[in-house]
C-alpha positions, 0 to 999 in steps of 0.5 A, spaced: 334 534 563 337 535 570 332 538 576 335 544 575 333 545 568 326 541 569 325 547 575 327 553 571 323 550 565 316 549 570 318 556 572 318 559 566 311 556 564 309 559 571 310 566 568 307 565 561 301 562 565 301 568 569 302 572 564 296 571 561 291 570 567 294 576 571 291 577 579 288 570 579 290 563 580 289 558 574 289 550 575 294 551 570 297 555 575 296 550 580 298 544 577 304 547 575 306 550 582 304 543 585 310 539 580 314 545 582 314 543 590 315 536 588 321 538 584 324 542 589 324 538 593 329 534 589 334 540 588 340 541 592 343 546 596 347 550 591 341 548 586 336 552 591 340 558 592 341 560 584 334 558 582 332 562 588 337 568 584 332 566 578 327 567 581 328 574 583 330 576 576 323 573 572 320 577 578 323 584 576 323 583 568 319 587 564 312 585 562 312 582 556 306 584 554 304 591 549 302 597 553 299 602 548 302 609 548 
């Protein structure tokens, strides 16, 4: 697995967790922001800005939970 891949696995995982535990912050969480750091650091440049367009894309996707009507 490449760092670009590990990060963008961990990000997806982030959300999940977030997904589940909305408006607060969750050692899971935590924990998974801390490796997050430690593999961004490894990332390139070019790496950085197309995670950073990542990024943005998850924060503006739909909920995928179920709103009732």
């Amino acid at each position: 697995m490449t760092v670009y891949d590990r990060y963008r696995t961990l990000l997806h995982k982030l959300a999940l967790v977030r997904a589940r535990a909305p408006g607060g912050d969750s050692p899971e969480a935590d924990a998974l922001l801390d490796t997050m750091d430690e593999v961004w650091d490894a990332l390139s440049e070019g790496e950085r800005a197309a995670m950073e367009r990542e990024r943005a894309r998850l924060a503006l996707a739909p909920s995928t939970r179920a709103v009732p009507a």
